[in-house]
C-alpha positions, 0 to 999 in steps of 0.5 A: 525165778525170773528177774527183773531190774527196775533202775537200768545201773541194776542191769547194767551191773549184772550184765557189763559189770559196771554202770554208766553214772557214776554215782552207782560206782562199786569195787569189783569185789561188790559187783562180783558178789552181786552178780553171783548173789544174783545168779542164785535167785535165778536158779531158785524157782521161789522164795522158799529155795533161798533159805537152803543158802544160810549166806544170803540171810534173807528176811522180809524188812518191816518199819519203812520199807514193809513190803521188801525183802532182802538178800545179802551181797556181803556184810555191808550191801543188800539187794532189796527186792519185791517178790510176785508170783504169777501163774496158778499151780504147778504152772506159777512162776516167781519174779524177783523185782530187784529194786536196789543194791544199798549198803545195809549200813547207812 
C-alpha cells in the first residue's frame, strides 16, 4: 500500500523515530512497534493482506468514528486510518491515510 501521513508528528515518528512537539512524546518501545506496524501496511498491496497478521486485529471502527479502521501497535495504542483505492483492475493501488496513533484506552 502507499502511505501517507496526514499530521507531520505521524511522519516524523515513522522516519526520525521521535517528534518535534512534545505533546506526541512516546516510549521508544511504542515507536518501534509503530514503525514495524507501519512497515507491514507498506508491503500489504490492499486491505484484505493484512488479516494474514492475527497481530494487528484490524477492524473497521463504527459509533463516532464510522468510516476509520484500525491496526493495533500494542494493547494499548492504535493507528487509525482511512483506506482508498485508486486506479482500476489489475493496475489499482491502495492508500493508507494514516490519521493517528491513540491509546485504544482513553
Amino acid at each position: 500500500m502507499v502511505i501517507k501521513f496526514e499530521k507531520e508528528y505521524l511522519k516524523q515518528l515513522y522516519e526520525e523515530g521521535k517528534a518535534k512537539n512534545k505533546k506526541y512524546r512516546f516510549q521508544k518501545v511504542i515507536i518501534r512497534k509503530y514503525k514495524n506496524t507501519i512497515d507491514k501496511l507498506r508491503v500489504a498491496e490492499k486491505i484484505e493482506d493484512l488479516y494474514v497478521f492475527k497481530s494487528l486485529n484490524y477492524e473497521k471502527l463504527i459509533g463516532d468514528k464510522k468510516g476509520i479502521e484500525s491496526v493495533r501497535v500494542n494493547q494499548k495504542y492504535r493507528i487509525e486510518f482511512i483506506s482508498s483505492i485508486e486506479g482500476e483492475e489489475p493496475n489499482c493501488i491502495t492508500i493508507c491515510s494514516i490519521i493517528e496513533l491513540s491509546n485504544h484506552y482513553k
